[in-house]
Structure formats: structure tokens, C-alpha cells
ROSE-4610 file (N, C-alpha, C; in Angstrom, 1 decimal, always signed):
// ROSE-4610
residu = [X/X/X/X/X/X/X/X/X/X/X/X/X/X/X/X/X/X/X/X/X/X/X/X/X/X/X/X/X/X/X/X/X/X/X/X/X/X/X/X/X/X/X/X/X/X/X/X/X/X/X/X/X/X/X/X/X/X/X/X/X/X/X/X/X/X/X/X/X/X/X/X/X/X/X/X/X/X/X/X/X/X/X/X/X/X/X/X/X/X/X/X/X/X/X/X/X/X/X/X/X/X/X/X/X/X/X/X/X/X/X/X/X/X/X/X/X/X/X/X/X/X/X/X/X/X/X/X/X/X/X/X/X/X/X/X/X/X/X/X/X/X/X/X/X/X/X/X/X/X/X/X/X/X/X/X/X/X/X/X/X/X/X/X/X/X/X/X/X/X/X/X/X/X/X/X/X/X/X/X/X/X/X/X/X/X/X/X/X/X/X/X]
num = [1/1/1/2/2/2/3/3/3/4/4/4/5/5/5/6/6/6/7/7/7/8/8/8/9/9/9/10/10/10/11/11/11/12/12/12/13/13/13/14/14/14/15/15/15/16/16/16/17/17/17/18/18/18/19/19/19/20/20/20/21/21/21/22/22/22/23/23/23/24/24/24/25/25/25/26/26/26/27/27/27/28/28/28/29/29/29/30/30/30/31/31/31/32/32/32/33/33/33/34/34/34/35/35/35/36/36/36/37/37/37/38/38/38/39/39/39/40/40/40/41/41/41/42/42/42/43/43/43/44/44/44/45/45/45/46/46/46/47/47/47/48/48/48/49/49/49/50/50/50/51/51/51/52/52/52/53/53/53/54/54/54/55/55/55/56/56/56/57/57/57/58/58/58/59/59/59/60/60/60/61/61/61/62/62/62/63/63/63/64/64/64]
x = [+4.2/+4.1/+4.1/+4.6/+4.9/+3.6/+3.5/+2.1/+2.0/+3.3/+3.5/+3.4/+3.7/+3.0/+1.6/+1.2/+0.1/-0.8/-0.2/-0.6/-0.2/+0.9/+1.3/+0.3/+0.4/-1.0/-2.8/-2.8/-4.2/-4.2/-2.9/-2.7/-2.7/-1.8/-2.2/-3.2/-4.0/-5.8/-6.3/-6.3/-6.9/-6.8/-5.4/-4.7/-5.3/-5.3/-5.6/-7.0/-7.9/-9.7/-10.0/-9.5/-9.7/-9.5/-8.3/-7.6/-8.5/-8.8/-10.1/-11.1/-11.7/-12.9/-13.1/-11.6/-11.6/-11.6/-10.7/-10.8/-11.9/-12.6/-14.0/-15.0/-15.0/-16.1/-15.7/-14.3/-13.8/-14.0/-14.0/-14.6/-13.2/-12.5/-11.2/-11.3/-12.4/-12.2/-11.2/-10.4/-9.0/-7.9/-7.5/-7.0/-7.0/-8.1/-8.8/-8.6/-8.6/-8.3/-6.9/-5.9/-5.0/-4.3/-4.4/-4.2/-4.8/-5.7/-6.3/-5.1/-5.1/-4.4/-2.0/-1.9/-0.8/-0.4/-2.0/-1.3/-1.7/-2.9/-2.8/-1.1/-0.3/+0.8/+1.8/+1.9/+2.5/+2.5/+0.7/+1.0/+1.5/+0.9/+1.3/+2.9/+4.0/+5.1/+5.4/+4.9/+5.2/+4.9/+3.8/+3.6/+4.3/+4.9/+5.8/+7.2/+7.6/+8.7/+8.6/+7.8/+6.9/+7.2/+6.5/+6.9/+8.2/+8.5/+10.0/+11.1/+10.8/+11.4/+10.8/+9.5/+9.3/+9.6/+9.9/+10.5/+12.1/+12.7/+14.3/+14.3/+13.7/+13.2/+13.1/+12.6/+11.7/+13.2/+13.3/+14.7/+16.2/+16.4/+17.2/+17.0/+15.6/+15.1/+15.5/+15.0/+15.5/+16.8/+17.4/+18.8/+18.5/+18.0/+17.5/+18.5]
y = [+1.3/+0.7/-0.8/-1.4/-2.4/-3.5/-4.5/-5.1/-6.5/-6.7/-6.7/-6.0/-4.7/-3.8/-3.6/-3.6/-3.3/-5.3/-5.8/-7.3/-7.3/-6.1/-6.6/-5.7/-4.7/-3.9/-4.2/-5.0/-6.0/-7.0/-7.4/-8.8/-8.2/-7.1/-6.1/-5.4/-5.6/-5.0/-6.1/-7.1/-8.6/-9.1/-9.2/-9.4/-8.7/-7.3/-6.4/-6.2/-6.7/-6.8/-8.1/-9.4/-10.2/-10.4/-9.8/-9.5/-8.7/-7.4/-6.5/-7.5/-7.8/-8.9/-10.2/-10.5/-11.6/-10.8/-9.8/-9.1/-8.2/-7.6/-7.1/-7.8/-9.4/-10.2/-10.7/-10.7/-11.3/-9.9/-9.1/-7.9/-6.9/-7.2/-6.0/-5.1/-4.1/-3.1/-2.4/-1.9/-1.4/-1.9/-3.2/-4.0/-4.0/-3.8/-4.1/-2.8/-1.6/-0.2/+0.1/-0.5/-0.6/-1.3/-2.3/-3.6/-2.6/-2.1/-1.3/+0.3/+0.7/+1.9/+1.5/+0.5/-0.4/-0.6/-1.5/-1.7/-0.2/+0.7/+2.0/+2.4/+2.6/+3.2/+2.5/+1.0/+0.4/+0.4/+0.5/+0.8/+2.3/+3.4/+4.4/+4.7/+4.2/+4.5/+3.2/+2.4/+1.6/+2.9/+3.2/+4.6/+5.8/+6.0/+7.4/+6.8/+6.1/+5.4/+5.2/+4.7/+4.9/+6.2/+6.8/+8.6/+9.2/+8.9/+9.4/+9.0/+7.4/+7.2/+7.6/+8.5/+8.8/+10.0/+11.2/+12.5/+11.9/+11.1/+10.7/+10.9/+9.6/+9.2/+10.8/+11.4/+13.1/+13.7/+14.2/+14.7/+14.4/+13.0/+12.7/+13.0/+12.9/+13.1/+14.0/+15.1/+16.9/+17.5/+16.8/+16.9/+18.0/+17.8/+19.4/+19.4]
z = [-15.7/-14.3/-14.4/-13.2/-13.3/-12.9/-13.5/-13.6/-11.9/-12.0/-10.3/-9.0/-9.0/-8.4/-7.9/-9.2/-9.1/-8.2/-8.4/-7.6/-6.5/-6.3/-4.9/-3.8/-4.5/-3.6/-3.6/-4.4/-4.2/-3.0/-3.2/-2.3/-0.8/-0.8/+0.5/+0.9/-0.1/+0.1/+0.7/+0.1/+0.3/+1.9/+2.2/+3.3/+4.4/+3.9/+5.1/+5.8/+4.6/+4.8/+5.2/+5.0/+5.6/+6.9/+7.1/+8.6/+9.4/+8.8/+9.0/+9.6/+8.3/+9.1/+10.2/+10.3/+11.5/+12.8/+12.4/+14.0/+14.3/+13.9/+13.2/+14.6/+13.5/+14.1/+15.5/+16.1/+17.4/+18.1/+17.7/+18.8/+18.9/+17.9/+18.3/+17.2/+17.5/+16.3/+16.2/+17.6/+17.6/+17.4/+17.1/+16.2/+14.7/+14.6/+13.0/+12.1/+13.3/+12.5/+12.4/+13.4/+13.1/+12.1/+11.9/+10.8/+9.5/+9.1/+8.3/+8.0/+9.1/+8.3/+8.8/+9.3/+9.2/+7.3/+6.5/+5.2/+4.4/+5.2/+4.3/+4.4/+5.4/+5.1/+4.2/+4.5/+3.4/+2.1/+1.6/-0.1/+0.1/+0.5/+0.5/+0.3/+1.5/+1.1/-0.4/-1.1/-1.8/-3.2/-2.8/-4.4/-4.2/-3.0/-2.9/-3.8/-3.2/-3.8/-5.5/-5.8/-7.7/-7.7/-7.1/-7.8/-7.6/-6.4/-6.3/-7.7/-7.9/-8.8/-10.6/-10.7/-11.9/-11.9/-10.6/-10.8/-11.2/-10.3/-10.8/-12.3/-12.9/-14.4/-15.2/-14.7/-15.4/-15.3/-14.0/-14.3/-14.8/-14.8/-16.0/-17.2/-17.6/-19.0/-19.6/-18.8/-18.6/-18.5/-18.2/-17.6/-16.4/-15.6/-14.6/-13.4]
């Protein structure tokens, strides 16, 4: 796994809780949940994409 990856889904944690917490404290918790599960889906499809590409990887290996 790539050691950038794994930085870029921190920086999307980071991003997304900060953002969390400004809208949080200005009173838009329905903002904030959105912004919140907005970067859950983004790493999400970021690690589907990682696996999709390690079954590719597997079944090459295999020749399947």
C-alpha cells in the first residue's frame, strides 16, 4: 500500500473534522453531518478502488 494513500485519507479526516467543528459551533449540525458522511463516502470509494485493484492484482496472479 501506498504510503500516499494512506496521507491522503488523513488529510481527509483532518479536513472533514475541522469543517465538522466550524459548522458544529455556528449551529449547522445538518451541515456538519453532511460534510462528515460527504468525506465518509469519499475515502470509502478511495478503498473500494484499492481492493478492486488488489482482486485485479490476485487474479492475474492466478490466471483465473
Amino acid at each position: 500500500m501506498d504510503v500516499d494513500f494512506i496521507f491522503r485519507i488523513a488529510a481527509i479526516g483532518i479536513l472533514v473534522a475541522v469543517l465538522n467543528q466550524v459548522l458544529s459551533r455556528s449551529g449547522r449540525e445538518e451541515q456538519a453531518m453532511m460534510t462528515t458522511l460527504a468525506g465518509l463516502v469519499v475515502v470509502l470509494m478511495m478503498v473500494v478502488q484499492k481492493i478492486s485493484d488488489l482482486f485485479v492484482l490476485v487474479k492475474g496472479l492466478f490466471g483465473l
